[in-house]
ZADO-1210 file (C-alpha; in nm, 4 decimals, padded with zeros to 6 digits):
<atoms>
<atom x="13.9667" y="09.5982" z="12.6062" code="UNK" pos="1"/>
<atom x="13.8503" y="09.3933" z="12.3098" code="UNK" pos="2"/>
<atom x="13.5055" y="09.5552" z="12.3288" code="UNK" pos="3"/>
<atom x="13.6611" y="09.8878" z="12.3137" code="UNK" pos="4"/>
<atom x="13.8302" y="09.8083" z="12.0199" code="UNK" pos="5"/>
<atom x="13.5595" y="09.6651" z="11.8497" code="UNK" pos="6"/>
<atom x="13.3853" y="10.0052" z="11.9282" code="UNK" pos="7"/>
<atom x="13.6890" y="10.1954" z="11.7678" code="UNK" pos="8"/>
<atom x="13.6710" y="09.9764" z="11.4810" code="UNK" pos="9"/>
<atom x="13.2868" y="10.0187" z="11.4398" code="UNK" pos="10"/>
<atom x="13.3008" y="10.4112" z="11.4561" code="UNK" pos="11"/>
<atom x="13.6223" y="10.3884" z="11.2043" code="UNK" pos="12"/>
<atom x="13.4068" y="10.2176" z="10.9548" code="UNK" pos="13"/>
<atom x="13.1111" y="10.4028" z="11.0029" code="UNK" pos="14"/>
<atom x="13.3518" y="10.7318" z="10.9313" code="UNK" pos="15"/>
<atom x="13.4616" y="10.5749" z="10.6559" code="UNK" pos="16"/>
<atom x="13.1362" y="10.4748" z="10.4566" code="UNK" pos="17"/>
<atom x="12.9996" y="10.8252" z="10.5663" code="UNK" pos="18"/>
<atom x="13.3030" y="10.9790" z="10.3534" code="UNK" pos="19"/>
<atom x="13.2544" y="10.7611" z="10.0808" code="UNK" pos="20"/>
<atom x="12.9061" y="10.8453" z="10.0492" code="UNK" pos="21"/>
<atom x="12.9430" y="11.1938" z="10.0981" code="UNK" pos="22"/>
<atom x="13.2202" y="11.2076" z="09.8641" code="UNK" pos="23"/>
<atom x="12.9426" y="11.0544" z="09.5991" code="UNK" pos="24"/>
<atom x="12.6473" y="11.2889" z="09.6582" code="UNK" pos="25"/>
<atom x="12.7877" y="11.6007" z="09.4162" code="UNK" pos="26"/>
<atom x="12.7848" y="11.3480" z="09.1554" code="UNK" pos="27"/>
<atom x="12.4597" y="11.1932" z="09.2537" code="UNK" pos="28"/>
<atom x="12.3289" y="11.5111" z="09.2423" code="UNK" pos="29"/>
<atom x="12.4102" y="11.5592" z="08.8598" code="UNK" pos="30"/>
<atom x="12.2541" y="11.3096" z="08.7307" code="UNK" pos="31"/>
<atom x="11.9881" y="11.3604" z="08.5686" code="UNK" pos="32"/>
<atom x="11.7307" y="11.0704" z="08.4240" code="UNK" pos="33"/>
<atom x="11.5200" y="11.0969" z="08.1794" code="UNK" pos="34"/>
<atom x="11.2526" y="10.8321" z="08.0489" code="UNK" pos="35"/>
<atom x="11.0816" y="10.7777" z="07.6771" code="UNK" pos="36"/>
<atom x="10.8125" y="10.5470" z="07.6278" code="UNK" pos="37"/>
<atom x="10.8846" y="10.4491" z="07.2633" code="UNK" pos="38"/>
<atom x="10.5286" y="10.2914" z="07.2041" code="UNK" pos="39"/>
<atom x="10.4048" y="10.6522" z="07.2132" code="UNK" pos="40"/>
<atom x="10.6239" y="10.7873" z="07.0168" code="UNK" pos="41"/>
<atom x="10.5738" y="10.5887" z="06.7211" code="UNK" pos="42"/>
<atom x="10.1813" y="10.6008" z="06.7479" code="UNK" pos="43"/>
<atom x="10.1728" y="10.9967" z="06.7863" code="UNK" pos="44"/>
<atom x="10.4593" y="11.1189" z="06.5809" code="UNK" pos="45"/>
<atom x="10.3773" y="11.2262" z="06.2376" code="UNK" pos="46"/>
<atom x="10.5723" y="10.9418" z="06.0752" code="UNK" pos="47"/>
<atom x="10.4175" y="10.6392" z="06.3004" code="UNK" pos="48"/>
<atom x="10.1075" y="10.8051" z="06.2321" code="UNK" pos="49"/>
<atom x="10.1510" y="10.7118" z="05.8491" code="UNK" pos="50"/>
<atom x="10.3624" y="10.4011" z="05.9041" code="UNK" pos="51"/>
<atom x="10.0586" y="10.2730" z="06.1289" code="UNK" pos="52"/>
<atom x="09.8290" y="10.3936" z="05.8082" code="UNK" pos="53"/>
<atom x="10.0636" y="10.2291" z="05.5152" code="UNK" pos="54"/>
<atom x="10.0350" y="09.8928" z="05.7530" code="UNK" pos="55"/>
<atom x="09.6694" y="09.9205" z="05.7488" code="UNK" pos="56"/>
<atom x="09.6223" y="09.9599" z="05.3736" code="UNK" pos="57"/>
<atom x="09.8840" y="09.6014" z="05.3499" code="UNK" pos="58"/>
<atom x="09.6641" y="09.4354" z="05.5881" code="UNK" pos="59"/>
<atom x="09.3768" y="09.5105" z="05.3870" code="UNK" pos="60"/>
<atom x="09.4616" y="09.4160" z="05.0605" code="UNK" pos="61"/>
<atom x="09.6187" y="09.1088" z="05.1461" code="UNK" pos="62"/>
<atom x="09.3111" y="09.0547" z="05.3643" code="UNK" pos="63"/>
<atom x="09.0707" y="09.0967" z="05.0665" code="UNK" pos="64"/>
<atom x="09.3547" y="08.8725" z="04.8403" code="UNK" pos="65"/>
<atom x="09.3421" y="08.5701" z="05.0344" code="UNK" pos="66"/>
<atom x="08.9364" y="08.5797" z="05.1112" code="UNK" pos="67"/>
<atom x="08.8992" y="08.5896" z="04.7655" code="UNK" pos="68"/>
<atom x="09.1405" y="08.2868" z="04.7659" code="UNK" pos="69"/>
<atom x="08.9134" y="08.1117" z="05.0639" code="UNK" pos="70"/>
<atom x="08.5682" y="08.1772" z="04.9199" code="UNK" pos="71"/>
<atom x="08.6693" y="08.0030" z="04.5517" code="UNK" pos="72"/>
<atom x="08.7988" y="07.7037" z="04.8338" code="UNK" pos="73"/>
<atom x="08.4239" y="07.6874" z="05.0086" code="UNK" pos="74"/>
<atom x="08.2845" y="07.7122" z="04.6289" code="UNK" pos="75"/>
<atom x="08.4982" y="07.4169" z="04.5335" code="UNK" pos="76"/>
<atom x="08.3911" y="07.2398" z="04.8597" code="UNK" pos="77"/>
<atom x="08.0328" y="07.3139" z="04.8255" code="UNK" pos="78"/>
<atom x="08.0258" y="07.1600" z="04.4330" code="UNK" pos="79"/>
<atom x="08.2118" y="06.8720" z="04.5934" code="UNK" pos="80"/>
<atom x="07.9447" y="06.7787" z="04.8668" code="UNK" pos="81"/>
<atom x="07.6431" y="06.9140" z="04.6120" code="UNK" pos="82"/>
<atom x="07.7892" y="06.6555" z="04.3817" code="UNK" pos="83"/>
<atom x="07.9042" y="06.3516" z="04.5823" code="UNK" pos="84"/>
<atom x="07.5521" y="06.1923" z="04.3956" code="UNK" pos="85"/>
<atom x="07.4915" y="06.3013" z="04.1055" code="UNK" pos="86"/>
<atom x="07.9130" y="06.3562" z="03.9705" code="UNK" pos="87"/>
<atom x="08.1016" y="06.0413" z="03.7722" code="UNK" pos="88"/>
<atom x="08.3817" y="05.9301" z="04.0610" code="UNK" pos="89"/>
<atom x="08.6573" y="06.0470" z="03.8383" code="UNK" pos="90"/>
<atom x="08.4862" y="06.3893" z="03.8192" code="UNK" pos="91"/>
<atom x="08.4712" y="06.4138" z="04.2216" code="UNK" pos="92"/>
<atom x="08.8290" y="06.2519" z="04.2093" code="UNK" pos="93"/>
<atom x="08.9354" y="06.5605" z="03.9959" code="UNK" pos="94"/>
<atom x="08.7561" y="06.8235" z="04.1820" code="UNK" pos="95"/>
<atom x="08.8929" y="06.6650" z="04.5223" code="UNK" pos="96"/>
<atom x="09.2919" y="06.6940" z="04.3948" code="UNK" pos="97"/>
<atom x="09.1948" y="07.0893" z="04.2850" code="UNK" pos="98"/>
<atom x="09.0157" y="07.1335" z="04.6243" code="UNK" pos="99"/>
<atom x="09.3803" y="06.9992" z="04.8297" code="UNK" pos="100"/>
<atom x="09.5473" y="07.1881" z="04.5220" code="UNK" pos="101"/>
<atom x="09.3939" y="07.5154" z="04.6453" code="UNK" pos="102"/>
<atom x="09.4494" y="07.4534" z="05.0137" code="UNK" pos="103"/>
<atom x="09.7901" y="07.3994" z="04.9707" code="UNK" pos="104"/>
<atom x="09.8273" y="07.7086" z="04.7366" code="UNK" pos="105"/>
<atom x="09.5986" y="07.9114" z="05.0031" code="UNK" pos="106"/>
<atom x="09.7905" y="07.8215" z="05.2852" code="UNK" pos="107"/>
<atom x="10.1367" y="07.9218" z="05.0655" code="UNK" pos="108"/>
<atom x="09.9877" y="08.2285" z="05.0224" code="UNK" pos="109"/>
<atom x="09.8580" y="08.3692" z="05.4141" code="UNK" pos="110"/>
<atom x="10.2517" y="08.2495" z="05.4924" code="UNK" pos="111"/>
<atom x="10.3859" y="08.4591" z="05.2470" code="UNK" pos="112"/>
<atom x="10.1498" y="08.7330" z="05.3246" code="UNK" pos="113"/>
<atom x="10.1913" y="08.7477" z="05.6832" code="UNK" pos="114"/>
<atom x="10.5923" y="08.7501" z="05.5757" code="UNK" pos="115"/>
<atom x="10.5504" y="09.0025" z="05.3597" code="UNK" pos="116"/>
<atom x="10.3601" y="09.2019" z="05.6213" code="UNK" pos="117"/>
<atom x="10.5775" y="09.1479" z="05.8942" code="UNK" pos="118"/>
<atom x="10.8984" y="09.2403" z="05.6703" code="UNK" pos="119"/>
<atom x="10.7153" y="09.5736" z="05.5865" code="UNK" pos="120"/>
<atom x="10.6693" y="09.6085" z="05.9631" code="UNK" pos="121"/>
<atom x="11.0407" y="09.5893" z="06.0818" code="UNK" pos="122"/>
<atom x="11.1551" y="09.8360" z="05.8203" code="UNK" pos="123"/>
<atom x="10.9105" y="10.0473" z="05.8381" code="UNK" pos="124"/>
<atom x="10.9892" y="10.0370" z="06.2315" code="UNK" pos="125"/>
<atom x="11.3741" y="10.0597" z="06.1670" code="UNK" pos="126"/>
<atom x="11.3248" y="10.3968" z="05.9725" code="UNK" pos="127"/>
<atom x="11.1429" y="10.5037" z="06.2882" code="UNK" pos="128"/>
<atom x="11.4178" y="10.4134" z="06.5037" code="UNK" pos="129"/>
<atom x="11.6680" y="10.5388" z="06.2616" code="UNK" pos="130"/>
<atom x="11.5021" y="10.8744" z="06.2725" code="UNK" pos="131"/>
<atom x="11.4206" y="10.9225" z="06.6423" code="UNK" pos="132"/>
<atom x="11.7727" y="10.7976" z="06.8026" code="UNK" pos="133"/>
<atom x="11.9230" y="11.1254" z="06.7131" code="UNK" pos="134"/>
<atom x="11.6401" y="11.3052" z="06.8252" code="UNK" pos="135"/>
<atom x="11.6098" y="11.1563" z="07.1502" code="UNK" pos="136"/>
<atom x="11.9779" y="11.2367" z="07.2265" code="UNK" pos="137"/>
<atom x="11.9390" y="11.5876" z="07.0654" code="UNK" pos="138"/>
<atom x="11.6226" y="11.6710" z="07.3179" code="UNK" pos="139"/>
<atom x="11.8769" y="11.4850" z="07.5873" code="UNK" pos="140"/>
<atom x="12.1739" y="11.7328" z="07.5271" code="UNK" pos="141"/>
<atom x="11.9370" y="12.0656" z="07.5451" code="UNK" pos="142"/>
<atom x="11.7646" y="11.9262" z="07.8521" code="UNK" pos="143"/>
<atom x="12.1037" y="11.8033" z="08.0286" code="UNK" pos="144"/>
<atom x="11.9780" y="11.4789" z="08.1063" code="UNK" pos="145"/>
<atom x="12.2893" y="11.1967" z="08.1543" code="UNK" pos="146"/>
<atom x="12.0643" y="10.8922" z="08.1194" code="UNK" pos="147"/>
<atom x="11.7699" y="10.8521" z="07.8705" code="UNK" pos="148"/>
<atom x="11.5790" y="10.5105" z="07.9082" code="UNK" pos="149"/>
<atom x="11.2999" y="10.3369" z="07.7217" code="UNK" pos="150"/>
<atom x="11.0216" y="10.3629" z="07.9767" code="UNK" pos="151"/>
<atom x="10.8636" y="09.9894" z="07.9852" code="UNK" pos="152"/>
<atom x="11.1885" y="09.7820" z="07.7992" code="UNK" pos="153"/>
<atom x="11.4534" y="09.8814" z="08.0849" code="UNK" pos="154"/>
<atom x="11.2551" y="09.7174" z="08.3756" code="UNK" pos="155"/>
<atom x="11.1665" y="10.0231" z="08.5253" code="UNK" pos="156"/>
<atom x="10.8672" y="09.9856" z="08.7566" code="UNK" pos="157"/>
<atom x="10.8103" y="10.3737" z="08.8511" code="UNK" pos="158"/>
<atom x="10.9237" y="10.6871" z="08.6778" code="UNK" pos="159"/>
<atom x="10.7842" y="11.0483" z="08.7711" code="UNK" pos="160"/>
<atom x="10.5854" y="11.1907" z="08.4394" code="UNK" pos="161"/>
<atom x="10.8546" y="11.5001" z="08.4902" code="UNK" pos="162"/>
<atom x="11.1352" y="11.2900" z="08.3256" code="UNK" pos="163"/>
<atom x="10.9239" y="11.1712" z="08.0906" code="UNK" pos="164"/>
<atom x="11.0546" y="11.3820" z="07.7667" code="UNK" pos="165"/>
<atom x="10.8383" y="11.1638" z="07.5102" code="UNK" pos="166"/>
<atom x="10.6451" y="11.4775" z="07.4256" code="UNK" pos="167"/>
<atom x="10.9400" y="11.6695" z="07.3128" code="UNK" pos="168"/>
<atom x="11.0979" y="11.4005" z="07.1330" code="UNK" pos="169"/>
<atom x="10.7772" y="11.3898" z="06.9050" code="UNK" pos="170"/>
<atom x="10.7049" y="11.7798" z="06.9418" code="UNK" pos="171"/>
<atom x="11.1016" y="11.7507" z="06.7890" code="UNK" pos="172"/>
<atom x="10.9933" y="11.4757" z="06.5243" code="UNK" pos="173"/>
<atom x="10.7005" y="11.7307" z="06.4149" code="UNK" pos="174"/>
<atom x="10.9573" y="12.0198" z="06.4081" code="UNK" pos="175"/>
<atom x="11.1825" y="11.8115" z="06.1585" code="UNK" pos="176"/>
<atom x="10.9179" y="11.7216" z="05.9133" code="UNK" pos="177"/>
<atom x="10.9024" y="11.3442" z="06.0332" code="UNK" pos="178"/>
</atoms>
């Protein structure tokens, strides 16, 4: 008798999750997913493409800035050891202060030239963003998706390249003069 009931109570349950499940599957069925890897999108679109180019040209010129700033440092050094015997002490002395002088002032410099270049970087990066949000839910609208995620920042392993919409995000960026 107990075993009979535990039977009954098995099949009721089993009933019960296939209804709930089965009452879920329309829904299921409307949902429709759709990835974006955002990486690509800012190195093809038309506006990474120049962001990536106006970082370049920074990089560069503070590049050339601060070797000019480390070669007069090994020219200091150089007179330094050149002179150790022939200079007056007070004239090394002198020559050793500007030497630390210019390290410190070097070192001042990369800091505030890396922060310059990674301030330049975010913003440049948050007009991006900015621009491509709308876009991204303006190509999700006309292609009915429910759920647009970033590709590799939402811990998704495995996506099928079909609900990938990347491409039409940046065909959309091209389309809007950005």
């Amino acid at each position: 008798m107990l075993r009979r009931r535990i039977r009954v109570s098995n099949c009721v349950l089993g009933l019960l999750a296939l209804t709930l499940v089965a009452g879920s599957l329309p829904a299921l069925a409307q949902t429709k997913i759709g990835v974006i890897d955002v990486e690509k999108l800012v190195s093809e679109s038309p506006k990474g493409k120049d962001a990536r180019t106006e970082m370049e040209k920074l990089r560069d010129s503070k590049r050339v800035e601060l070797e000019g700033r480390r070669q007069e440092l090994l020219d200091l050094r150089k007179r330094i050891e050149d002179g150790r015997l022939s200079l007056a002490a007070e004239k090394l002395q002198e020559l050793q202060e500007e030497m630390e002088s210019k390290a410190v002032t070097l070192k001042r410099a990369e800091d505030d030239a890396n922060r310059e270049i990674q301030r330049k970087g975010e913003k440049l990066m948050s007009d991006i963003e900015q621009q491509i949000l709308p876009l991204i839910q303006k190509v999700g609208k006309e292609q009915g998706f429910t759920v647009i995620m970033n590709k590799y920042q939402s811990g998704l392993l495995y996506a099928d390249p079909a609900i990938d919409i990347t491409q039409s995000v940046i065909d959309s960026m091209a389309a809007a003069g950005g």
